[in-house]
mmCIF file of the N, C-alpha and C atoms, coordinates in Angstrom:
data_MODEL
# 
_entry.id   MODEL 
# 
loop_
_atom_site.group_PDB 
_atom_site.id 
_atom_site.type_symbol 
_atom_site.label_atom_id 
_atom_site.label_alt_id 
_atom_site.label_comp_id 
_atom_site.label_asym_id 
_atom_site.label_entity_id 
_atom_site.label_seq_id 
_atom_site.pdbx_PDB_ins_code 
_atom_site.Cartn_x 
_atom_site.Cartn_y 
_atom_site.Cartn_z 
_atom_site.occupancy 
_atom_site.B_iso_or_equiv 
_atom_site.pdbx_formal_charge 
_atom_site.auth_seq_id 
_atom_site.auth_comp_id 
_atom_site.auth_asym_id 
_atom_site.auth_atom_id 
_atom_site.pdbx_PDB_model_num 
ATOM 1   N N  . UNK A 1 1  ? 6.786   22.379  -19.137 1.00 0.00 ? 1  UNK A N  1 
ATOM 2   C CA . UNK A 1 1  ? 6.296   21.578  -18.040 1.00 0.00 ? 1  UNK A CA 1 
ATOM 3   C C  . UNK A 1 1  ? 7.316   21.611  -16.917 1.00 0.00 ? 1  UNK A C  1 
ATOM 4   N N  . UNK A 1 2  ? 7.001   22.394  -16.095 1.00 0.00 ? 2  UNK A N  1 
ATOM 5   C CA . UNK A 1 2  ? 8.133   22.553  -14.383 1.00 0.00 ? 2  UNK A CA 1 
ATOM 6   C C  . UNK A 1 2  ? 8.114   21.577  -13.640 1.00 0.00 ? 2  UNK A C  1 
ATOM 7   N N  . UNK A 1 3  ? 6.945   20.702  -13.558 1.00 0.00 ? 3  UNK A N  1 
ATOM 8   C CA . UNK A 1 3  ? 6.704   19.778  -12.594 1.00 0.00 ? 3  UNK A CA 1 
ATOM 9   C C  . UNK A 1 3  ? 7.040   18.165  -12.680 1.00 0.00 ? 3  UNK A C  1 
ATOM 10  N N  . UNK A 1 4  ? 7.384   17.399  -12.251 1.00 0.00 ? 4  UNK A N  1 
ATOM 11  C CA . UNK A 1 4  ? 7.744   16.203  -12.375 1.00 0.00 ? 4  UNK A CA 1 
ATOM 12  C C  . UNK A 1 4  ? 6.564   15.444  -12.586 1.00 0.00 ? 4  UNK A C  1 
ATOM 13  N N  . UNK A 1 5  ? 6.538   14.495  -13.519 1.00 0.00 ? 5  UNK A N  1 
ATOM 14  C CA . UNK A 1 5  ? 5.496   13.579  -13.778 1.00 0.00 ? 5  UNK A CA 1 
ATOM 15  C C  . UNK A 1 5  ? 5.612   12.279  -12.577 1.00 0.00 ? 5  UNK A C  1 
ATOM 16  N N  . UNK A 1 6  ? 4.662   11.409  -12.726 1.00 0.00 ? 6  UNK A N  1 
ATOM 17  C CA . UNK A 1 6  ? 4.462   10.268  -12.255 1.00 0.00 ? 6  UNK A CA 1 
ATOM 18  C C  . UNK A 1 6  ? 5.236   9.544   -12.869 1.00 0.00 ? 6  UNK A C  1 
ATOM 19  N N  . UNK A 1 7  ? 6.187   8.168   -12.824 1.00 0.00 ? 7  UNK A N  1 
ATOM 20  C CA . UNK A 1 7  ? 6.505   7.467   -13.367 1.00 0.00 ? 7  UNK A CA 1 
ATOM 21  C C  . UNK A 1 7  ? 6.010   6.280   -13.642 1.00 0.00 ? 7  UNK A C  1 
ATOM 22  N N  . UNK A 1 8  ? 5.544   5.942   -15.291 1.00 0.00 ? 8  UNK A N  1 
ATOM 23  C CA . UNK A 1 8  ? 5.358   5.096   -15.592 1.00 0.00 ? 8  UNK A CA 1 
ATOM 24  C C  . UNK A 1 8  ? 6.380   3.804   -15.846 1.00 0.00 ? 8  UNK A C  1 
ATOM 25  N N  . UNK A 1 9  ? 6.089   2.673   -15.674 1.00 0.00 ? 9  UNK A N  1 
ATOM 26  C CA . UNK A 1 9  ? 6.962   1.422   -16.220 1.00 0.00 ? 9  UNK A CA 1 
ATOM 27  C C  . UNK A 1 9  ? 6.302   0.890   -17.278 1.00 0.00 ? 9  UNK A C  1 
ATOM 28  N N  . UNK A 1 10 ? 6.432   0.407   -18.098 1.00 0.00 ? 10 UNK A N  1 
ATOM 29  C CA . UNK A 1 10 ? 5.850   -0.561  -19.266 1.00 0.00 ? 10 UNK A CA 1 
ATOM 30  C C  . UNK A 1 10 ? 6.167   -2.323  -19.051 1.00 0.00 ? 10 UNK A C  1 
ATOM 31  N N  . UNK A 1 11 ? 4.942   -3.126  -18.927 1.00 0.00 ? 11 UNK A N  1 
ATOM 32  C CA . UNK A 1 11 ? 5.519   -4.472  -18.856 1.00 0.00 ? 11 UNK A CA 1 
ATOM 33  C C  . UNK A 1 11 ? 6.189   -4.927  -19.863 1.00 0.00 ? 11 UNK A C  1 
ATOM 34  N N  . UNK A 1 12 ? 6.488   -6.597  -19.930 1.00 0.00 ? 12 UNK A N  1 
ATOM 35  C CA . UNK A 1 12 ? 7.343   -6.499  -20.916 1.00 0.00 ? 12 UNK A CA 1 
ATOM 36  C C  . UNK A 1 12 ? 6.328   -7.243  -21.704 1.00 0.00 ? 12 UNK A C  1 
ATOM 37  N N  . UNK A 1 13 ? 6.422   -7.469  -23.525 1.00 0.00 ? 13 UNK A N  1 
ATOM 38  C CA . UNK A 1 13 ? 5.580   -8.389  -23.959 1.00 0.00 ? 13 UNK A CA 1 
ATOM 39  C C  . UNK A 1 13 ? 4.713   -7.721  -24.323 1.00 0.00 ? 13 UNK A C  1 
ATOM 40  N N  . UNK A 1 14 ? 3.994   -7.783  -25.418 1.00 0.00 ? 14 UNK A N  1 
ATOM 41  C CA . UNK A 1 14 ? 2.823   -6.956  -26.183 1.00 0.00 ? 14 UNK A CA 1 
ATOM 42  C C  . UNK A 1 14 ? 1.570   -6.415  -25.543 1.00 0.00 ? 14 UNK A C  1 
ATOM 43  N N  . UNK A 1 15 ? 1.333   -6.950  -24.228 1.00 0.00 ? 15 UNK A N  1 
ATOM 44  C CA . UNK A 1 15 ? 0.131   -6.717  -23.502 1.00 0.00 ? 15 UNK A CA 1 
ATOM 45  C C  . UNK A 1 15 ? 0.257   -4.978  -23.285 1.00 0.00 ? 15 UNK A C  1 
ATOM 46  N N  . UNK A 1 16 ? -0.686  -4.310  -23.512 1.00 0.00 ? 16 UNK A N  1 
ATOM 47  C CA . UNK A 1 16 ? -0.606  -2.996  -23.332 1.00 0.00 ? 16 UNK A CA 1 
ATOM 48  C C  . UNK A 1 16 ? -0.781  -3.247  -21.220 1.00 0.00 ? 16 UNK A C  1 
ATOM 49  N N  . UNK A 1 17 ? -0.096  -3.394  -20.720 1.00 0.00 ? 17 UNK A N  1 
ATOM 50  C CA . UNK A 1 17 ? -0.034  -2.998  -19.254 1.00 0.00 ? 17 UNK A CA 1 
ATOM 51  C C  . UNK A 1 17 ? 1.321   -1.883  -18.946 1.00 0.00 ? 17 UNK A C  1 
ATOM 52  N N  . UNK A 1 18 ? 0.991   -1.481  -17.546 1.00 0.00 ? 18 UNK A N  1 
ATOM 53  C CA . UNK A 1 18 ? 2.062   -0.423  -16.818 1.00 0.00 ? 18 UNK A CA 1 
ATOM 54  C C  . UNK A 1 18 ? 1.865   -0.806  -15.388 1.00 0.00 ? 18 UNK A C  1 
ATOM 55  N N  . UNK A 1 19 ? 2.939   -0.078  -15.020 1.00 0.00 ? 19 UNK A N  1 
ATOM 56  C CA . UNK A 1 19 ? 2.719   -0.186  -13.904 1.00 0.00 ? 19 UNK A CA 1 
ATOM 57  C C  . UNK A 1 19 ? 3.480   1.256   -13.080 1.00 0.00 ? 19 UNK A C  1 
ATOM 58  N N  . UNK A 1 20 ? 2.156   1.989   -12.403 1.00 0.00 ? 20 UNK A N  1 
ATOM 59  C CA . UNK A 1 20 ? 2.968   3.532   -11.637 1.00 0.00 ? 20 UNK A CA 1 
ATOM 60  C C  . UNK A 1 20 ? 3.193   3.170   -10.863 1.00 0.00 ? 20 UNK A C  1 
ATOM 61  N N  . UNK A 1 21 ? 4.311   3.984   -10.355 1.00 0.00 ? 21 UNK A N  1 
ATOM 62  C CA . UNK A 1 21 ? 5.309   4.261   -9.291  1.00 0.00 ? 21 UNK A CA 1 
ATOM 63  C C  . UNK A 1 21 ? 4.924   5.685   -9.005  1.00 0.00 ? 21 UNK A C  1 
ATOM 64  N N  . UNK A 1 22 ? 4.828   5.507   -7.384  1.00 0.00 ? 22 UNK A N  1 
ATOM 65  C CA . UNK A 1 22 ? 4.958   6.682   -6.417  1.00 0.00 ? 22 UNK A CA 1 
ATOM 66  C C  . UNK A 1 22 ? 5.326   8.278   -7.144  1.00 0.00 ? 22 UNK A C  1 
ATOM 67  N N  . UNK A 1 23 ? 4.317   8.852   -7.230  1.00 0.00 ? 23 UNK A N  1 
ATOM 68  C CA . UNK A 1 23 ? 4.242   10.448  -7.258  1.00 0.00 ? 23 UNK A CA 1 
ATOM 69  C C  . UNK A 1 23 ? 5.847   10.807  -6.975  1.00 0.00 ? 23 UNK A C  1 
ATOM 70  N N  . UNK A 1 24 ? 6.350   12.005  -7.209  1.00 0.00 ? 24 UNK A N  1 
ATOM 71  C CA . UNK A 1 24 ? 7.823   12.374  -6.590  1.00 0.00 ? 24 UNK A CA 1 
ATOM 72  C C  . UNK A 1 24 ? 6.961   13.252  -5.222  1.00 0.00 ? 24 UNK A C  1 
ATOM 73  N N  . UNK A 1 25 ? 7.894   13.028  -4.184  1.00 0.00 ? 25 UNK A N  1 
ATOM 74  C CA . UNK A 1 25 ? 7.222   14.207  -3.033  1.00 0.00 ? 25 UNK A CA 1 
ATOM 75  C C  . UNK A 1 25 ? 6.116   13.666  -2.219  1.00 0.00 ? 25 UNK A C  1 
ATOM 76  N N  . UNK A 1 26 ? 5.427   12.157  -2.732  1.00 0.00 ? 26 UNK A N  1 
ATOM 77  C CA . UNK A 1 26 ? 4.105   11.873  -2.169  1.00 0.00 ? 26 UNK A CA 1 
ATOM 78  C C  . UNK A 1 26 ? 4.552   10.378  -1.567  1.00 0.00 ? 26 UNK A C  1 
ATOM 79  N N  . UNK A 1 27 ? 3.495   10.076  -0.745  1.00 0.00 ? 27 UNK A N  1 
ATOM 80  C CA . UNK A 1 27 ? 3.957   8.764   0.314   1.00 0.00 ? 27 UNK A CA 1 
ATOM 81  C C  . UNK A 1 27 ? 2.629   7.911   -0.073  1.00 0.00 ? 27 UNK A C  1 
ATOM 82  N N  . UNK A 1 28 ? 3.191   6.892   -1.053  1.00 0.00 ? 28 UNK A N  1 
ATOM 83  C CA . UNK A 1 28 ? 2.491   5.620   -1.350  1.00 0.00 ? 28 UNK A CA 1 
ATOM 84  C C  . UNK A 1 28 ? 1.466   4.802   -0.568  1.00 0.00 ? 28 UNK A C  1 
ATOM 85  N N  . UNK A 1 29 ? 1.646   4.964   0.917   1.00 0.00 ? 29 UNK A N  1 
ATOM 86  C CA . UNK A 1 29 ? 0.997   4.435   1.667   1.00 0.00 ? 29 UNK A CA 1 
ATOM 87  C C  . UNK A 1 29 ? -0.528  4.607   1.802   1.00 0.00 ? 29 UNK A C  1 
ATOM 88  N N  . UNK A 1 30 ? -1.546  3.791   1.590   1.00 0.00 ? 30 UNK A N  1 
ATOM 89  C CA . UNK A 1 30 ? -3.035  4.395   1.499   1.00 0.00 ? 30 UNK A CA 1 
ATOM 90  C C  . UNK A 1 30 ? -3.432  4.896   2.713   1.00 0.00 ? 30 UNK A C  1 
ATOM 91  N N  . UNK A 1 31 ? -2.553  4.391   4.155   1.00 0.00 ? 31 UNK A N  1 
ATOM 92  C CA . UNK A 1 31 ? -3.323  5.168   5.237   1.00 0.00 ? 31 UNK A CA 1 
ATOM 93  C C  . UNK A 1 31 ? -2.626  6.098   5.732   1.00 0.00 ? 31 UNK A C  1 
ATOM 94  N N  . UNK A 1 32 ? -3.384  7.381   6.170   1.00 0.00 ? 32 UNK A N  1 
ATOM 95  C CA . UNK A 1 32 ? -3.164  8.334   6.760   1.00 0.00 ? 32 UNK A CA 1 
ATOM 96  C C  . UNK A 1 32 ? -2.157  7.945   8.112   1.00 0.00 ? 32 UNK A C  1 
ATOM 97  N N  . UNK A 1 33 ? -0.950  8.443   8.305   1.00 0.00 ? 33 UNK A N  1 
ATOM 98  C CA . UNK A 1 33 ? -0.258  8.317   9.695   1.00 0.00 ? 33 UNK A CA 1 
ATOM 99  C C  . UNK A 1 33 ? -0.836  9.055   10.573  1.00 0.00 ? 33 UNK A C  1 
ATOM 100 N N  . UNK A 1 34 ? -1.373  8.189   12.242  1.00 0.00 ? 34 UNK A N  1 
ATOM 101 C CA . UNK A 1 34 ? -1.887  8.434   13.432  1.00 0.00 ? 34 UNK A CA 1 
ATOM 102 C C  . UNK A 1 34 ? -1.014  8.769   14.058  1.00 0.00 ? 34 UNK A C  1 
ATOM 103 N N  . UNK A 1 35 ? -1.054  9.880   14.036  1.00 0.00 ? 35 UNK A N  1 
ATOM 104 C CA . UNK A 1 35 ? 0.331   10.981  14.927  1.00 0.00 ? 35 UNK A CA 1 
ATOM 105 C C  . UNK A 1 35 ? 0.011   11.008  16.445  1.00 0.00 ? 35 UNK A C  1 
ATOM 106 N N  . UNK A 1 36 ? 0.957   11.036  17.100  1.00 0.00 ? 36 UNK A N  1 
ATOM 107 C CA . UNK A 1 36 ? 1.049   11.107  18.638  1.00 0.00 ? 36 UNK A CA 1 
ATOM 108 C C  . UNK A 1 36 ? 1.081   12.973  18.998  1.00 0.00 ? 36 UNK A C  1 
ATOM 109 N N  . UNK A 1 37 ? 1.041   12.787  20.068  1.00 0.00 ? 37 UNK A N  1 
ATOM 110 C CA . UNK A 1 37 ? 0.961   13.951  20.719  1.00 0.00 ? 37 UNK A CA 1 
ATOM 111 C C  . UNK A 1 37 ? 2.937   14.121  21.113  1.00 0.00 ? 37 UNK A C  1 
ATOM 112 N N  . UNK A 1 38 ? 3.394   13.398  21.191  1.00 0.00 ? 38 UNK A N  1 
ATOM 113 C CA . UNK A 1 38 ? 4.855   13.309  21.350  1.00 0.00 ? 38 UNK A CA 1 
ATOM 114 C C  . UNK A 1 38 ? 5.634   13.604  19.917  1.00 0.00 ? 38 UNK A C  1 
ATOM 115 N N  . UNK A 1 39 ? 5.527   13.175  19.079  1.00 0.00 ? 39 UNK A N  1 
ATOM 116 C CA . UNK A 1 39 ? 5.596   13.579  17.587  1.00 0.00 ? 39 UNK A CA 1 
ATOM 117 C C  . UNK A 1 39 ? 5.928   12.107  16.549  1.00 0.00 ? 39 UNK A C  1 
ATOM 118 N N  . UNK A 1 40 ? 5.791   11.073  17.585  1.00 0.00 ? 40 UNK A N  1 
ATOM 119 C CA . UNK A 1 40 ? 6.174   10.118  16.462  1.00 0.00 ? 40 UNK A CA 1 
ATOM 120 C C  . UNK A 1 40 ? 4.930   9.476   16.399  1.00 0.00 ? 40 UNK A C  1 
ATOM 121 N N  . UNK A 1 41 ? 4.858   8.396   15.180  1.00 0.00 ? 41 UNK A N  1 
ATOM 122 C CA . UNK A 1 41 ? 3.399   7.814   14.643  1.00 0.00 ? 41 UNK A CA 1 
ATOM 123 C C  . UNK A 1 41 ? 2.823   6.618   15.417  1.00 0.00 ? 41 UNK A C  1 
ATOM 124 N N  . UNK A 1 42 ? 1.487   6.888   15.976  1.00 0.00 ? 42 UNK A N  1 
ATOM 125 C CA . UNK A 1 42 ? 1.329   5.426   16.767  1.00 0.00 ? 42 UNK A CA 1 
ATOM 126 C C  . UNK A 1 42 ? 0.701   4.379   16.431  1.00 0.00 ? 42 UNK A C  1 
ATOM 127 N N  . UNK A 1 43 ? 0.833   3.215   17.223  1.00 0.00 ? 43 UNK A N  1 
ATOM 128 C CA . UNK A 1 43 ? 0.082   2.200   16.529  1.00 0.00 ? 43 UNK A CA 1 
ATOM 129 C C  . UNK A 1 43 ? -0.925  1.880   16.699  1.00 0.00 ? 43 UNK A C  1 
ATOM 130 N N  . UNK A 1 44 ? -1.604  1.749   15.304  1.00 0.00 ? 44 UNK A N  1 
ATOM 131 C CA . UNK A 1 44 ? -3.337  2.154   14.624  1.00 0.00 ? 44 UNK A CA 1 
ATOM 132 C C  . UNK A 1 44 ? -4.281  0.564   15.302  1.00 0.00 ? 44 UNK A C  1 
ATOM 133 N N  . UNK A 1 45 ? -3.395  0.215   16.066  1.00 0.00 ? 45 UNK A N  1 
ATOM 134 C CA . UNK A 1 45 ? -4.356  -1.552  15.962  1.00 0.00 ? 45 UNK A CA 1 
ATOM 135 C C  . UNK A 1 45 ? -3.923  -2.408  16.937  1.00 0.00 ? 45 UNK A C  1 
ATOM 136 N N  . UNK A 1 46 ? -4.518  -3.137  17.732  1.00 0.00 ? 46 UNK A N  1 
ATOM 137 C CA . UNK A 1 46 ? -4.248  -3.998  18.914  1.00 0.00 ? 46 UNK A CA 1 
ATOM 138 C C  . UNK A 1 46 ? -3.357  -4.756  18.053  1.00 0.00 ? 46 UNK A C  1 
ATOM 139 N N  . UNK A 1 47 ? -3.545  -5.970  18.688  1.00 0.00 ? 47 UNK A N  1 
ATOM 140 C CA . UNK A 1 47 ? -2.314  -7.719  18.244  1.00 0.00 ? 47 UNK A CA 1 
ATOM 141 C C  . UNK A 1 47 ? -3.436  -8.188  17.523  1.00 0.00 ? 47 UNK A C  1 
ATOM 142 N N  . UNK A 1 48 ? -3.213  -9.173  16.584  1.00 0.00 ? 48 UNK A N  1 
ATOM 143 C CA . UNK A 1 48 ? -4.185  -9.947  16.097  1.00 0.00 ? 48 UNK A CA 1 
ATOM 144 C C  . UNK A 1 48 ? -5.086  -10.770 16.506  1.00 0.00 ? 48 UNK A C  1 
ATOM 145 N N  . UNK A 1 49 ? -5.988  -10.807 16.847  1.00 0.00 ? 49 UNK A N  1 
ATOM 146 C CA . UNK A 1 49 ? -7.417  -11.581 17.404  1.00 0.00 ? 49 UNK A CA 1 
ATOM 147 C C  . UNK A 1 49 ? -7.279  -12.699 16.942  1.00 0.00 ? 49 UNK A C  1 
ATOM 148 N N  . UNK A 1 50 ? -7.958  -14.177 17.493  1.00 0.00 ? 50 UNK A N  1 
ATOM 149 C CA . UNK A 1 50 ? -7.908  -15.509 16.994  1.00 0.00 ? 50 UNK A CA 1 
ATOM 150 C C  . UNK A 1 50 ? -8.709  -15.275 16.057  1.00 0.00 ? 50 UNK A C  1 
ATOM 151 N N  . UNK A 1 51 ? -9.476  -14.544 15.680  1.00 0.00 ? 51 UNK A N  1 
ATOM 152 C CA . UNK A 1 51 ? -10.689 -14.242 14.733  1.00 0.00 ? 51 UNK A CA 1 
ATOM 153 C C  . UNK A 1 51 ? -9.887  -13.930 13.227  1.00 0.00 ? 51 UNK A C  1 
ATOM 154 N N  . UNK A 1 52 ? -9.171  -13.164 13.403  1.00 0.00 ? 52 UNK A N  1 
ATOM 155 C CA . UNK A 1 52 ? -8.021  -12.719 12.369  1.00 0.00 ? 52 UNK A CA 1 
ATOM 156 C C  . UNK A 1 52 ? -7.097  -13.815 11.804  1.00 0.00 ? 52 UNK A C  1 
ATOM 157 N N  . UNK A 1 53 ? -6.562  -14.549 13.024  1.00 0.00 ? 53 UNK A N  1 
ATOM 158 C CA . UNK A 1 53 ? -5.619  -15.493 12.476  1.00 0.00 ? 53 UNK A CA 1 
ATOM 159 C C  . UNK A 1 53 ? -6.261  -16.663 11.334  1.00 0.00 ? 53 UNK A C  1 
ATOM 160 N N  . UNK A 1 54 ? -7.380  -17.101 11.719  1.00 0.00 ? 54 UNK A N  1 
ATOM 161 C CA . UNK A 1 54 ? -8.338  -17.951 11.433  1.00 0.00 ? 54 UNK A CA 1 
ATOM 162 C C  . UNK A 1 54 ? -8.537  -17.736 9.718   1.00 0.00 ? 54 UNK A C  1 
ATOM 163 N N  . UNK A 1 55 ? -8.901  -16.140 9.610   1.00 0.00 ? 55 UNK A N  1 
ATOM 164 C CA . UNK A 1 55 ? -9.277  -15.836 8.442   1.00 0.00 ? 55 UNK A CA 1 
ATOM 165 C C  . UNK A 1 55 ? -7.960  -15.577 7.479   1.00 0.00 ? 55 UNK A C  1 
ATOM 166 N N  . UNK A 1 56 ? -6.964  -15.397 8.502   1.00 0.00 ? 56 UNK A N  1 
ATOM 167 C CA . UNK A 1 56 ? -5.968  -14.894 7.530   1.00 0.00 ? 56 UNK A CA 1 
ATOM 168 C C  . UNK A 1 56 ? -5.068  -16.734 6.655   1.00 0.00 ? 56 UNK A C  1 
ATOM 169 N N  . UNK A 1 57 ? -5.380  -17.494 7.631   1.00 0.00 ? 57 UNK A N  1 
ATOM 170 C CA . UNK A 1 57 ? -5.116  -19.274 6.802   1.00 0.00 ? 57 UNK A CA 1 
ATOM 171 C C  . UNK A 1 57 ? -6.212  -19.798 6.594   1.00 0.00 ? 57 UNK A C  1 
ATOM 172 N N  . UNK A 1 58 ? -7.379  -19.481 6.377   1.00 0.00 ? 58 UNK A N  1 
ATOM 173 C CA . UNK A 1 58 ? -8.303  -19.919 5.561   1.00 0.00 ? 58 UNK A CA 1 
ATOM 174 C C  . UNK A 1 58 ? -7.541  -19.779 3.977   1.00 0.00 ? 58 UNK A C  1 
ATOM 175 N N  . UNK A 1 59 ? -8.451  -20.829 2.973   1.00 0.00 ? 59 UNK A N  1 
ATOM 176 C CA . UNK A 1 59 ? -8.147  -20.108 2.002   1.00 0.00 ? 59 UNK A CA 1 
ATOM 177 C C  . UNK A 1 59 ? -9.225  -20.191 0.524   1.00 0.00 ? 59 UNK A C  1 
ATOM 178 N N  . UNK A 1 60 ? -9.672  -19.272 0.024   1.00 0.00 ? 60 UNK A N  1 
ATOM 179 C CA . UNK A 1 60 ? -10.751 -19.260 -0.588  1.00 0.00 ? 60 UNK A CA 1 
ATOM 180 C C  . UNK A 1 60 ? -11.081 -20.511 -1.100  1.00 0.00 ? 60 UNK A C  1 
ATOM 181 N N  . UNK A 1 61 ? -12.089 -20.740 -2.223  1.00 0.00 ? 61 UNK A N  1 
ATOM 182 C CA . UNK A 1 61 ? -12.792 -21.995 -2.335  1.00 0.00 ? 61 UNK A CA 1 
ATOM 183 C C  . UNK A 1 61 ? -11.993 -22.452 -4.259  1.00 0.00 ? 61 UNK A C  1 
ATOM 184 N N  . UNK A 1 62 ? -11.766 -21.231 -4.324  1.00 0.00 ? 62 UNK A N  1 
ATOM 185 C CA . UNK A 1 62 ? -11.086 -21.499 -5.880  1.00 0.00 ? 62 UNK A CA 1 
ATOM 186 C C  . UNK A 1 62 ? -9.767  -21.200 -5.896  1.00 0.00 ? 62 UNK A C  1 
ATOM 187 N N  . UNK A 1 63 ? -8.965  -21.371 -4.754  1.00 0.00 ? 63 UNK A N  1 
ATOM 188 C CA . UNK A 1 63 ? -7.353  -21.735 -4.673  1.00 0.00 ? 63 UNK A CA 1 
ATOM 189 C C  . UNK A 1 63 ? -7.328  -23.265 -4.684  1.00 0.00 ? 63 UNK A C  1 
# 
């Protein structure tokens, strides 16, 4: 086997859980970087809307 695996962690405590860690070589991040025409990455999103703020301190009904 030449290639580097994924790394697994094991929790602690009998529960069969894990937890992966980042590919070697690969970027964790789920979104694609919006590249500029200049070469650095730009930003994907205005300022936050009152609409946003609102929802983001709401807080569900079963907290």
């Amino acid at each position: 086997m030449g290639t580097e695996r994924q790394p697994i962690v094991k929790a602690a405590g009998t529960a069969r859980r894990a937890k992966l860690l980042p590919a070697p070589d690969t970027d964790p991040n789920p979104h694609p970087p919006v590249l500029r025409e200049e070469g650095g990455v730009a930003h994907t999103g205005s300022g936050p809307s009152a609409n946003e703020a609102q929802l983001r301190q709401d807080r569900p009904p079963h907290w």
